[in-house]
MIDOSE-1310 file (N, C-alpha, C; in nm, 2 decimals, decimal comma, always signed):
residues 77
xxxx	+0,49/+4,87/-1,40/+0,59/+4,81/-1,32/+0,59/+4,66/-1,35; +0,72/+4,60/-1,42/+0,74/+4,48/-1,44/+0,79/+4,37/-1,33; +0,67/+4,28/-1,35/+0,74/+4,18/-1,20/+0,69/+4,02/-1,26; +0,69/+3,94/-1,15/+0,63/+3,81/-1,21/+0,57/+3,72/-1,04
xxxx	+0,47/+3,60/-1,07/+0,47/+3,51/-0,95/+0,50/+3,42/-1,00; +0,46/+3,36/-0,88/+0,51/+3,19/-0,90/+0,35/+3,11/-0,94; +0,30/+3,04/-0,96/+0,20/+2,96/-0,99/+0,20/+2,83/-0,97; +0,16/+2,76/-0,83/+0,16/+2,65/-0,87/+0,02/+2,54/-0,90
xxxx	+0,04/+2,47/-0,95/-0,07/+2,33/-0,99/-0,02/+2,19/-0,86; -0,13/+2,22/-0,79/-0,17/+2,11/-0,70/-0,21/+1,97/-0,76; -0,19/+1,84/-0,73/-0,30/+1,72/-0,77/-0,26/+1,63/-0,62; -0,39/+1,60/-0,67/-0,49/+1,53/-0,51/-0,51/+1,38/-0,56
xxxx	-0,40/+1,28/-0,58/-0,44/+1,16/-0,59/-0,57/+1,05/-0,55; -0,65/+1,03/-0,59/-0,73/+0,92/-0,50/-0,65/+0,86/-0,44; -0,73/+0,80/-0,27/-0,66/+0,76/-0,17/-0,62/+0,63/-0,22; -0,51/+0,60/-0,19/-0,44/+0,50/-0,25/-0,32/+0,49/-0,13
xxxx	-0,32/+0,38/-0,05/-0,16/+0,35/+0,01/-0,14/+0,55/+0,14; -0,27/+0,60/+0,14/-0,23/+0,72/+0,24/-0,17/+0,79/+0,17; -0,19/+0,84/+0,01/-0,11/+0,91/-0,09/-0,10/+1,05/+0,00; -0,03/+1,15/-0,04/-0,07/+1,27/+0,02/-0,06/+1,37/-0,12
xxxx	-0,13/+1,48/-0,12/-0,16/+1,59/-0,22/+0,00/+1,60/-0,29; +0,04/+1,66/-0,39/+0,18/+1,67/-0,42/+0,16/+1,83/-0,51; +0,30/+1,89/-0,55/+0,33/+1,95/-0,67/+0,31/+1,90/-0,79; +0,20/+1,92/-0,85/+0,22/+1,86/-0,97/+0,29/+1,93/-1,09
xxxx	+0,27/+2,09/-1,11/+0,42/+2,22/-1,18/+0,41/+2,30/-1,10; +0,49/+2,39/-1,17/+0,54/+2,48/-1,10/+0,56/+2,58/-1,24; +0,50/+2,69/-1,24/+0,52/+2,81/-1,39/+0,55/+2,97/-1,31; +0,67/+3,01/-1,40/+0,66/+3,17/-1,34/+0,56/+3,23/-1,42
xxxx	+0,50/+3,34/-1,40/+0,40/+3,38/-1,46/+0,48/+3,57/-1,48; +0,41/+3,67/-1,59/+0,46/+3,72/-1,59/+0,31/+3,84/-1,57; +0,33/+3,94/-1,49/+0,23/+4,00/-1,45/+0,19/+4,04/-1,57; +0,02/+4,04/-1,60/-0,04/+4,07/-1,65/-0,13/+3,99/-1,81
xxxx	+0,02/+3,83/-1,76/-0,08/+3,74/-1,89/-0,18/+3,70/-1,89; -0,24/+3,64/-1,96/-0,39/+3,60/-1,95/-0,39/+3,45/-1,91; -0,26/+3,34/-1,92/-0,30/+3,22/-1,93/-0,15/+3,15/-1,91; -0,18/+3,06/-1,86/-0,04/+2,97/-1,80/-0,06/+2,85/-1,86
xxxx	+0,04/+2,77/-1,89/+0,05/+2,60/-1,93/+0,10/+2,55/-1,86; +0,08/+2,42/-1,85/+0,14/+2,30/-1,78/+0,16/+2,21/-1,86; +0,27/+2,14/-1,88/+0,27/+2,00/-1,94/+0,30/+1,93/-1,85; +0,21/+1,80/-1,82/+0,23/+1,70/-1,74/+0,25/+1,57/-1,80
xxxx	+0,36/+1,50/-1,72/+0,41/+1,39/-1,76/+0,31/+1,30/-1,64; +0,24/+1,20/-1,73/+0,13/+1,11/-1,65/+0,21/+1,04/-1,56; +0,32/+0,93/-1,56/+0,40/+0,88/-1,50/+0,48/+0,95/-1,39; +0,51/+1,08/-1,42/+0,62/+1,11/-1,28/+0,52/+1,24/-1,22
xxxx	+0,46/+1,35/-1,33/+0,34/+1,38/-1,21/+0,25/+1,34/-1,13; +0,17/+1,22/-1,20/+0,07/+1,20/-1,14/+0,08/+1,06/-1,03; +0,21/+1,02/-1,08/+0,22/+0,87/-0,94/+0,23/+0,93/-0,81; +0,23/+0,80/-0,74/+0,24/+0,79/-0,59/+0,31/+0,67/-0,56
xxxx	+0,41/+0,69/-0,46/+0,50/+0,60/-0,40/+0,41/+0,50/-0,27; +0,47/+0,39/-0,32/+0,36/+0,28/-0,19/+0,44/+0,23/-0,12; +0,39/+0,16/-0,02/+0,47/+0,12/+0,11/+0,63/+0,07/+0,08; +0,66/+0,04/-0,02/+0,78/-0,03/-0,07/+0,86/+0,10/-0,13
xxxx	+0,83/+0,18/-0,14/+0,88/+0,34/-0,26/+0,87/+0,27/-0,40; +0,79/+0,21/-0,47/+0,75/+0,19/-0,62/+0,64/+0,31/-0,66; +0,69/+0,40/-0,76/+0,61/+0,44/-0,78/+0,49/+0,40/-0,90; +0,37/+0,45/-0,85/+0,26/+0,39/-0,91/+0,21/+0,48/-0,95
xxxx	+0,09/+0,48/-1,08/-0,03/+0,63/-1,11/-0,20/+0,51/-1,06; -0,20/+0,59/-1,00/-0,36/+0,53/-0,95/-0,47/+0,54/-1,01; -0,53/+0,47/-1,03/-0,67/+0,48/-1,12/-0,78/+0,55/-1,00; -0,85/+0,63/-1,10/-0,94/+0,69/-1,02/-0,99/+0,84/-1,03
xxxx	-1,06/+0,91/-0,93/-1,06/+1,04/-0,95/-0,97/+1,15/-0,89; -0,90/+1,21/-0,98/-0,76/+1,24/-0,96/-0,81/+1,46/-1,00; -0,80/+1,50/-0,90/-0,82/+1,70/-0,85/-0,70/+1,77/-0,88; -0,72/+1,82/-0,97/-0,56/+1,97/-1,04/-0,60/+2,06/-0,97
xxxx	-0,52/+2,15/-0,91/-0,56/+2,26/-0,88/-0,49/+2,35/-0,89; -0,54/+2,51/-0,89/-0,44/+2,60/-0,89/-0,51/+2,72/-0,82; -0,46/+2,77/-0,72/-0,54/+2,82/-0,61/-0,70/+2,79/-0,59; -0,81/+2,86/-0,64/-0,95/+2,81/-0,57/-0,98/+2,72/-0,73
xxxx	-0,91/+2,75/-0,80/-0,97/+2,66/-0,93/-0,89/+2,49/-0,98; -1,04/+2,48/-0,97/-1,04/+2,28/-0,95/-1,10/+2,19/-1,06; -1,02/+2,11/-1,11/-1,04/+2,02/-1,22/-1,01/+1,87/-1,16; -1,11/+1,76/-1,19/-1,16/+1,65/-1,17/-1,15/+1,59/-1,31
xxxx	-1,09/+1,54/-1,30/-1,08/+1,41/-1,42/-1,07/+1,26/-1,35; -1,07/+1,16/-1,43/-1,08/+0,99/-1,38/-0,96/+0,91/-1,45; -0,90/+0,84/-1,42/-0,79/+0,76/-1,46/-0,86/+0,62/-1,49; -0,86/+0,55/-1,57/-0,89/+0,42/-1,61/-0,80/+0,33/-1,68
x	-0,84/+0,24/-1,67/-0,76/+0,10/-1,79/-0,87/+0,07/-1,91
């Protein structure tokens, strides 16, 4: 029986300005593949809007997620 879900990728900005967690994609998946991609654009996935609405990407330790599975990377200069 052919069907598909949805999949999404969570990111968890470090606290920065009271960020809150966002969408970072969104992929249909088709039942039964083994593996999904994401391409993320560093600039409009991973910023955060600050008190003024400028958006910014924060340095720091920045959480992907996609249901219980979690990836931790760090953002630097």
């Amino acid at each position: 029986m052919a069907g598909s879900h949805t999949v999404l990728l969570f990111n968890k900005p470090p606290r920065l300005h009271n960020a809150q967690g966002a969408v970072g994609g969104v992929q249909e998946d088709l039942l039964g593949a083994c593996s999904v991609v994401f391409s993320l654009d560093v600039c409009k996935d991973l910023s955060v809007a600050n008190e003024k609405g400028s958006r910014r990407v924060p340095l720091g330790s920045h959480v992907l997620s996609v249901g219980d599975l979690k990836h931790t990377f760090s953002l630097t200069v």
